[in-house]
SEMAR-546654 format. One record per residue (C-alpha): residue in three letters; y, x, z. Coordinates in steps of 0.5 Angstrom, whole numbers, plus 500, padded with zeros to 3 digits. Example, Ala and Ser with C-alpha at 12.3 -4.5 7.8 and 13.67 -1.06 7.14 Angstrom:
2
Ala491525516/Ser498527514/
END
This chain:
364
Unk456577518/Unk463582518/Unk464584524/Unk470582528/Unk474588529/Unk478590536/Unk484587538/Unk486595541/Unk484597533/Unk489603532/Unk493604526/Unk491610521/Unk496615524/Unk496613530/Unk488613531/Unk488620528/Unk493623532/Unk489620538/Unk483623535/Unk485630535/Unk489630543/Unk481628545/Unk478634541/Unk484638543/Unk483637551/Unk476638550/Unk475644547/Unk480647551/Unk476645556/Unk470647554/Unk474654553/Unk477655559/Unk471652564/Unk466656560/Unk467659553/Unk472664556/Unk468667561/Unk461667558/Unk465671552/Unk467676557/Unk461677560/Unk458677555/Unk461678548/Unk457675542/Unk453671546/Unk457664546/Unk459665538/Unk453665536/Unk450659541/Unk457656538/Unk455657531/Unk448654532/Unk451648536/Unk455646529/Unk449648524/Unk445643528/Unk450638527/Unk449640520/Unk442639521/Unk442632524/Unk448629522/Unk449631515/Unk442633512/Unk438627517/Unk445623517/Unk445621523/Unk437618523/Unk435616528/Unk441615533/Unk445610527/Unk440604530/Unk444606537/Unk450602540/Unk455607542/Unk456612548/Unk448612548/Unk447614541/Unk453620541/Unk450622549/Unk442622546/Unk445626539/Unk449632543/Unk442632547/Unk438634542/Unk442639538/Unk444642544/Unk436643545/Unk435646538/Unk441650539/Unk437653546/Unk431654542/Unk433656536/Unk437662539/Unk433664544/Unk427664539/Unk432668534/Unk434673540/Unk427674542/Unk426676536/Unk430682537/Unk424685541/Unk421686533/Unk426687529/Unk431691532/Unk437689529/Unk436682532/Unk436685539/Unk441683544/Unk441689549/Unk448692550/Unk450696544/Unk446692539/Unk447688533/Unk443682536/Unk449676537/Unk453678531/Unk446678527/Unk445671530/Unk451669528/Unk452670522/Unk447667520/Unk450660520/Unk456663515/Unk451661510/Unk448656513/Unk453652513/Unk455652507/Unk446652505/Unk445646509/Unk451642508/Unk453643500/Unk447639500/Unk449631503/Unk457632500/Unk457635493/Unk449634491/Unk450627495/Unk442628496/Unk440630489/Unk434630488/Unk432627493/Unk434620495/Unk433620486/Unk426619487/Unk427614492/Unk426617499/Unk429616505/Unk431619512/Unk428622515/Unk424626510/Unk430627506/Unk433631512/Unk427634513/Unk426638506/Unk434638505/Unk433642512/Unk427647508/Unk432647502/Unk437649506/Unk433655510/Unk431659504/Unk438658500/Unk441660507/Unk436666507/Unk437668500/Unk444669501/Unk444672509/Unk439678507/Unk443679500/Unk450679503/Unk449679511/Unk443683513/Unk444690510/Unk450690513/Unk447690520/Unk440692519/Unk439699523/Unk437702518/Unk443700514/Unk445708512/Unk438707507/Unk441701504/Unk447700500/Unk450693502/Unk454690496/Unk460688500/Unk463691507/Unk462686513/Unk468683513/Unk469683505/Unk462680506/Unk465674512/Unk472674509/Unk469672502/Unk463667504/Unk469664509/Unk473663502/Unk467660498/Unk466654504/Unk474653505/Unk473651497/Unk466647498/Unk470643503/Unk477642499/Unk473640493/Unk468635498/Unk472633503/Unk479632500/Unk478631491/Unk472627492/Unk467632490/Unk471633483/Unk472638479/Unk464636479/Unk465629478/Unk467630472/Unk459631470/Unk456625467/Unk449626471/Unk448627478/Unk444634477/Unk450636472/Unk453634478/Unk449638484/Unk448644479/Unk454645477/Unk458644485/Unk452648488/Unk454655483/Unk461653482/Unk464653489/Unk463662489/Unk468661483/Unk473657486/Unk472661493/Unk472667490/Unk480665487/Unk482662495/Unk479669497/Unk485672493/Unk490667494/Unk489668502/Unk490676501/Unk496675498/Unk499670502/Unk497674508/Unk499680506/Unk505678503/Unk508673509/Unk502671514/Unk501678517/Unk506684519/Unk506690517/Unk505693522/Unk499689523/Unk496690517/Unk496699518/Unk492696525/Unk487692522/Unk486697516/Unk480696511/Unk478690516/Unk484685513/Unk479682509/Unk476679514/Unk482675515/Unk482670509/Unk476667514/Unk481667521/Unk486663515/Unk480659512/Unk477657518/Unk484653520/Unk485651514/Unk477648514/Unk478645521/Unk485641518/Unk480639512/Unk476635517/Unk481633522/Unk483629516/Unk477627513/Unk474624520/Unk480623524/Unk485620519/Unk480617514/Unk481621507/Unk489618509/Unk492617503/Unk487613499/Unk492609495/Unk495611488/Unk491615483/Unk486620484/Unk491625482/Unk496624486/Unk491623493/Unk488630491/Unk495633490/Unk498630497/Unk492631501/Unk491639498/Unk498640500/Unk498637506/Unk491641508/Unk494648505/Unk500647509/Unk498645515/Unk492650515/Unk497656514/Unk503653520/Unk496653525/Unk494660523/Unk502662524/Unk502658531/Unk495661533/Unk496669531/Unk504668534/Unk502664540/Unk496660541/Unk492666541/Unk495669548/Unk496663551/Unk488663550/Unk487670553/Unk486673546/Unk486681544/Unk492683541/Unk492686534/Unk499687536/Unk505686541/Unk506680537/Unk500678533/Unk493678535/Unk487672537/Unk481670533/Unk481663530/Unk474664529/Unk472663535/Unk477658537/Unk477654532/Unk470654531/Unk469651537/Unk475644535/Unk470644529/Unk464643533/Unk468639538/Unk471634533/Unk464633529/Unk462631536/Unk466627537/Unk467623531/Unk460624527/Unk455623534/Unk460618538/Unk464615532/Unk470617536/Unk468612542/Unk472607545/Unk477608539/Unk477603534/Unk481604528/Unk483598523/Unk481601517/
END
């Protein structure tokens, strides 16, 4: 039986920009009430539940696609969902913390390593988690006919090990107490700004092309295989082209001499506005457009992604970032849209994936 939809259903545009007011006065709030204080007290700490509040995400909404809370009505299934996460989340970083007292990198007393180490854990795992429900869409598992929860469950041990592979290639040397003994490949913020990359081009190919270029690939393993290596090609390209345009038009010059050798963290500060955009409009303006051909919806949503991205970056690193009581980099540019914008994207998952954007209803 088709269900009878709602009488207050909302328009595409106008239920997306409902959407992302309820996300953004959220987020605000959680910032100002308890981010922002817990940041300053302790710094690192609330980055690094915060990034493992979305990795949970990751874990149950999109490896485990939402099992077993889909069988709820709503607020419940939202309400029992956001529990559960923010339970793992405790546990696992305090379990990782805890480790610290072994292995020093991971410690989080004053001056230590530990809540960076934490951290950036989930860079790589959101990519090693998450690649698999989009562009694998589940391979092999659910081609051999299982179904959840066990296909969340291995995709979760899948994940682990392409997270733990990347993070100790790329991440640990960097960290590790004994670093002066080992050669890290890249720099740390080479290593965060370019991985950043690598997810900003894994979600514009998922989120926006409707997984092409890899669609292309007649068989789904051609399609998994070629999506899971080929987004460190095509990241590797928006790592450059985000250099270019910060250092030719998005960051002053005398920014840039401040920031030295370490701007090449910043494609992460432009990709993670970019990514929340890409989301936003994925989950809160449904796909919009989703007429005319595939080209044509892959070129208008890229432009709109790209540029609306770039303008909340320049808005964020001029103001936003001040108005949130931000370190400056200078007099007129500073802030870090890592965290912040973080937190809209975890907030915005929440919102949209466990709660389903409840009480809105769209017409679509």
């Amino acid at each position: 039986m088709e269900e009878k939809k709602s009488s207050f259903a909302l328009g595409t545009f106008t239920y997306g920009i409902s959407n992302t007011i309820i996300i953004l006065v959220l987020s605000l709030a959680i910032w100002f009430l308890w981010g922002l204080d817990i940041e300053t007290l302790f710094p690192g700490m609330f980055g690094a539940y915060l990034f493992w509040a979305v990795l949970c995400i990751v874990f149950l909404g999109f490896c485990g696609e939402s099992w077993p809370f889909t069988k709820l009505p709503q607020p419940q299934a939202g309400i029992l969902a956001l529990l559960v996460t923010l339970i793992l989340d405790v546990i696992i970083v305090n379990a990782l913390s805890g480790y610290g007292s072994v292995i020093p990198t991971f410690s989080t007393a004053p001056g230590g390593t530990g809540w960076t180490a934490i951290a950036m854990i989930v860079l790589f795992g959101f990519y090693g988690y998450g690649v698999q429900s989009n562009n694998m869409d589940h391979w092999p598992w659910k081609d051999i006919g299982l179904k959840q929860p066990y296909v969340g469950i291995i995709e979760i041990f899948v994940g682990t090990f392409i997270t733990g592979v990347l993070y100790f290639l790329l991440m640990y040397p960097t960290l590790a107490t004994y670093a002066n003994k080992i050669q890290p490949l890249l720099p740390l913020p080479t290593v965060v700004g370019w991985f950043y990359s690598v997810v900003v081009f894994w979600l514009t190919s998922a989120l926006l092309w409707e997984n092409w270029p890899w669609s292309m690939f007649r068989s789904r393993a051609a399609k998994a295989i070629a999506s899971l290596f080929g987004n460190f090609l095509g990241g590797t390209a928006v790592f450059y082209f985000f250099m270019y345009l910060l250092q030719n038009f998005l960051i002053p010059a005398d920014a840039q001499k401040a920031l030295g050798d370490g701007i090449t963290l910043w494609p992460a500060q432009l990709g993670v506005c970019i990514a929340g955009v890409e989301l936003a409009m994925l989950l809160c303006f449904q796909s919009w457009p989703t007429a005319g051909s595939l080209s044509t919806r892959l070129i208008i949503r890229t432009i709109i992604g790209f540029a609306v991205g770039v303008l909340v970056f320049y808005i964020y690193t001029r103001w936003f970032g001040f108005v949130l009581q931000e370190a400056p980099v200078t007099k007129d540019f500073g802030g870090n849209p890592l965290m912040f914008m973080d937190l809209f994207n975890c907030v915005l998952l929440i919102y949209t994936v466990y709660f389903a954007s409840w009480p809105l209803k769209s017409q679509k």
